[in-house]
C-alpha positions in Angstrom: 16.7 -11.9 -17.5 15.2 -8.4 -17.9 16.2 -5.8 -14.9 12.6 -4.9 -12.6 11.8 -1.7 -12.8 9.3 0.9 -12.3 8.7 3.6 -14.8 6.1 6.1 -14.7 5.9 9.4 -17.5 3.6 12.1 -17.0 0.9 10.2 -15.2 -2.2 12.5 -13.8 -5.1 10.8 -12.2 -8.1 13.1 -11.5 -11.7 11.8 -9.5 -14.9 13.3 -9.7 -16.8 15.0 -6.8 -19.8 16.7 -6.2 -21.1 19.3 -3.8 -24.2 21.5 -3.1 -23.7 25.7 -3.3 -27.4 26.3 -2.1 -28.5 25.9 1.5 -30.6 23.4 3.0 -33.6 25.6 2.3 -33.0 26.9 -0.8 -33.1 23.4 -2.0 -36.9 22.6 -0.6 -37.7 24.5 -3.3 -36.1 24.4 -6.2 -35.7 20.6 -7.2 -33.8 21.9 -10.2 -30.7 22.3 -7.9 -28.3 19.3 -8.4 -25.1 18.6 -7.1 -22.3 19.9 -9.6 -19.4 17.8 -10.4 -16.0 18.9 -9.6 -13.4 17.5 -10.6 -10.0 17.0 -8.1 -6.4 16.3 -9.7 -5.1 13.4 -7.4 -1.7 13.5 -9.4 -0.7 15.9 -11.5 2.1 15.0 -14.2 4.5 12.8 -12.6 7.1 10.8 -13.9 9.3 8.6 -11.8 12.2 5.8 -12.5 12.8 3.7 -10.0 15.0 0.2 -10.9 16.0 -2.9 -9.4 17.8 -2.5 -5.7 16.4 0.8 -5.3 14.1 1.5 -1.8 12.2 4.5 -2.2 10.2 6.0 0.4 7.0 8.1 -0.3 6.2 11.3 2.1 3.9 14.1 2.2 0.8 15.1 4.4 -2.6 13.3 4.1 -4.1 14.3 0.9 -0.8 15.0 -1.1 -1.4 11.8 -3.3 0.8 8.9 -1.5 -2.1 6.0 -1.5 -3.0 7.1 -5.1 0.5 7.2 -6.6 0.9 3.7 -4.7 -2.3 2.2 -6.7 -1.6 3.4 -9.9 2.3 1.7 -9.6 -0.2 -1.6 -8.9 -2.8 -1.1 -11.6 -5.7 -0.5 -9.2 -6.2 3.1 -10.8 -5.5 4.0 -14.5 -3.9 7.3 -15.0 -6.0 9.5 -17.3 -3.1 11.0 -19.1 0.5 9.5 -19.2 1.8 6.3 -19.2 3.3 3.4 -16.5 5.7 0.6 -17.9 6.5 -2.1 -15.2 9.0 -4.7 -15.6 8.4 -7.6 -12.9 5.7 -8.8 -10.9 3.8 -6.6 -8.1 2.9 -7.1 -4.4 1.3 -4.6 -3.4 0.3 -4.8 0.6 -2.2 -2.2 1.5 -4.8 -3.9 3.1 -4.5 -6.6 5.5 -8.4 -7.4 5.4 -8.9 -7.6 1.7 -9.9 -10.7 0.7 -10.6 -12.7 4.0 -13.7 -14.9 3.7 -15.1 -14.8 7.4 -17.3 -17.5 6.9 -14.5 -19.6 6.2 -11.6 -21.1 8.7 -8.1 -20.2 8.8 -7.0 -22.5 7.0 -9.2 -22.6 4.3 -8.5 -18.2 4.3 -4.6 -19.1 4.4 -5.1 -21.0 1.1 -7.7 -18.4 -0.3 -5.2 -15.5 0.0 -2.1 -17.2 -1.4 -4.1 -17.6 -4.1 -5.0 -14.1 -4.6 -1.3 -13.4 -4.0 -0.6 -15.2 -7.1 1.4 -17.7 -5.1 2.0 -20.8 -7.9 -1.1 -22.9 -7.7 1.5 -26.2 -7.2 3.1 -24.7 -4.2 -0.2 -23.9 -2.2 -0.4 -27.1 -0.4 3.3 -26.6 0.7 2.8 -22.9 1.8 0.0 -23.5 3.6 1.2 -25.4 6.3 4.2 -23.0 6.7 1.9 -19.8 6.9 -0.6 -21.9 9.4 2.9 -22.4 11.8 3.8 -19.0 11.9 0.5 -17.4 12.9 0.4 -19.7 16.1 -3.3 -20.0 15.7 -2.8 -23.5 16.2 -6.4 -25.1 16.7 -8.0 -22.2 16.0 -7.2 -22.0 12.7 -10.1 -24.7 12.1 -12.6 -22.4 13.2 -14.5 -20.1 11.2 -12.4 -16.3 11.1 -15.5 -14.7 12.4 -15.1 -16.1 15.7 -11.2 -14.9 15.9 -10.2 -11.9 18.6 -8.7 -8.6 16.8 -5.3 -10.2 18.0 -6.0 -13.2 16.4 -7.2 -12.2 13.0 -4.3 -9.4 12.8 -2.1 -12.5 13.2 -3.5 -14.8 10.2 -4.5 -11.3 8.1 -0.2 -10.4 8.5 1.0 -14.0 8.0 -1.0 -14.1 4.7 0.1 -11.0 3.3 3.7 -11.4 3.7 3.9 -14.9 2.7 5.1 -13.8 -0.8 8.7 -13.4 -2.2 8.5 -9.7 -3.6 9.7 -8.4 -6.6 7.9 -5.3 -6.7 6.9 -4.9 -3.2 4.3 -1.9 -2.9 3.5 -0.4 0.9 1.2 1.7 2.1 2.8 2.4 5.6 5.2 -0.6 7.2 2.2 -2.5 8.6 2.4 -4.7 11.8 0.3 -7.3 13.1 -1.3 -5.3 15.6 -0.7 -8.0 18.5 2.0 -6.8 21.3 3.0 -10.6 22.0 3.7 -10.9 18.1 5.0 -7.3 17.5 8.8 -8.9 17.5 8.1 -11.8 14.7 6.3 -9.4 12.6 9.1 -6.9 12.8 11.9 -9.5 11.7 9.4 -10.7 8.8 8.7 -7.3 7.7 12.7 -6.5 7.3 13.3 -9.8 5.7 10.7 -9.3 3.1 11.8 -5.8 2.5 15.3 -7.2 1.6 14.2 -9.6 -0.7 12.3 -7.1 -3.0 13.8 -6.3 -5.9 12.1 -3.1 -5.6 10.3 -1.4 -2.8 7.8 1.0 -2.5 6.4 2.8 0.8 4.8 5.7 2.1 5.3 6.8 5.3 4.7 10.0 8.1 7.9 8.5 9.8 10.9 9.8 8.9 13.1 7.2 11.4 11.3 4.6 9.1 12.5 5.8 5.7 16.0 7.1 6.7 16.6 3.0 7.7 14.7 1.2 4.9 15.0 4.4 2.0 18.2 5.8 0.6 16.2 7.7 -2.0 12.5 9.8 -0.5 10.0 11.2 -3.1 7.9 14.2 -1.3 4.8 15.0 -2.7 2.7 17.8 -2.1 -0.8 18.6 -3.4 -0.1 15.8 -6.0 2.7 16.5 -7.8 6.6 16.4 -7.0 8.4 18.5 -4.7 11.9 17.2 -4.2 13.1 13.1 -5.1 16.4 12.7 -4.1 18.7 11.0 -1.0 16.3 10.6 2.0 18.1 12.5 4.6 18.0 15.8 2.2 14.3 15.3 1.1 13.5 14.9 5.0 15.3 17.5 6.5 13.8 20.0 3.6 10.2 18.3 4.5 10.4 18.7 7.9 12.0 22.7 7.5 8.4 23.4 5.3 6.4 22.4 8.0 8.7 24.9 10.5 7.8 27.5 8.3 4.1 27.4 7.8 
């Protein structure tokens, strides 16, 4: 059986912008003035190993290119230069809301996003029923999701998304279900599915979080690499940058 791993070379990812250098009136009267593209390096030649076992956290400050190294490593962006090789299936969990059908009831959503999970088609009917117990919906879960309380949706939205067995488990933050009463089931699913991944992935501002779940931290800064190595150096040199500036 072939080893998971994760295996990107010199992978850039750029995205066009535009903006406007003359002022609200200059541009009354002169309808020759359009935007001008610019164009913004998101990653900037990165190459990263990471194989089977290995937890790697991802940290820098908003804008240093986390969420966009995370989609690339799941095939939601292609890199303009450079190349990704991937050895095992991906989960990636960024999103609770994506694909929930609010017309639709729980049940039929629970059995919607499984789907989408790639969950076997054959063991849907078995799943479901599991997934429908441990949101404790109960009744509710025949009723349309529009009608669901925050609480309520958080609930099915988490239940669905970690219904999977992981082997390349992508996370943009450690997400919760965002109900108090259920904080305690969703923390003890969250640490069971983030030992059965063969790999994991996961950005993250907190450094209590990555020191538990991460021996190895990648720090990003401005898109490219700063410092990949064991989390409690790449933290501690994080954190003395931020002193400094």
């Amino acid at each position: 059986m072939t080893k998971k791993s994760l295996i990107l070379e010199n992978v850039s990812v750029e995205f066009e912008t535009t903006s406007k250098e003359a002022t609200a009136s200059k541009q009354r009267f002169n309808f020759f003035n359009r935007p001008k593209k610019q164009v913004v390096k998101a990653l900037n030649n990165i190459s990263i190993e990471i194989n089977e076992g290995e937890r790697v956290g991802i940290l820098g400050l908003n804008g240093a290119g986390k969420s966009t190294l995370l989609r690339v490593m799941a095939g939601i962006y292609r890199p303009h230069k450079g190349k990704i090789q991937i050895n095992g299936h991906v989960n990636p969990m960024f999103e609770l809301a994506t694909g929930v059908e609010f017309e639709m009831t729980g049940w039929e959503n629970i059995a919607l996003r499984a789907q989408l999970l790639g969950i076997n088609h054959e063991k849907i009917p078995e799943i479901v029923p599991v997934i429908g117990e441990f949101t404790e919906l109960g009744e509710f879960l025949n009723y349309p999701v529009k009608t669901y309380s925050s609480g309520m949706f958080a609930r099915l939205a988490f239940a669905v998304s970690t219904a999977i067995d992981p082997e390349i488990l992508l996370l943009d933050e450690i997400v919760g279900a965002g109900d108090l009463q259920f904080e305690d089931k969703a923390a003890k699913r969250m640490n069971e599915l983030i030992e059965k991944g063969s790999i994991i992935v996961f950005t993250s501002h907190n450094m209590h979080l990555l020191e538990k779940y991460c021996e190895r931290t990648i720090w990003l800064k401005k898109g490219e690499i700063v410092m990949d190595g064991d989390t409690p150096n790449v933290t501690k040199a994080y954190i003395s940058s931020k002193a400094t500036v």
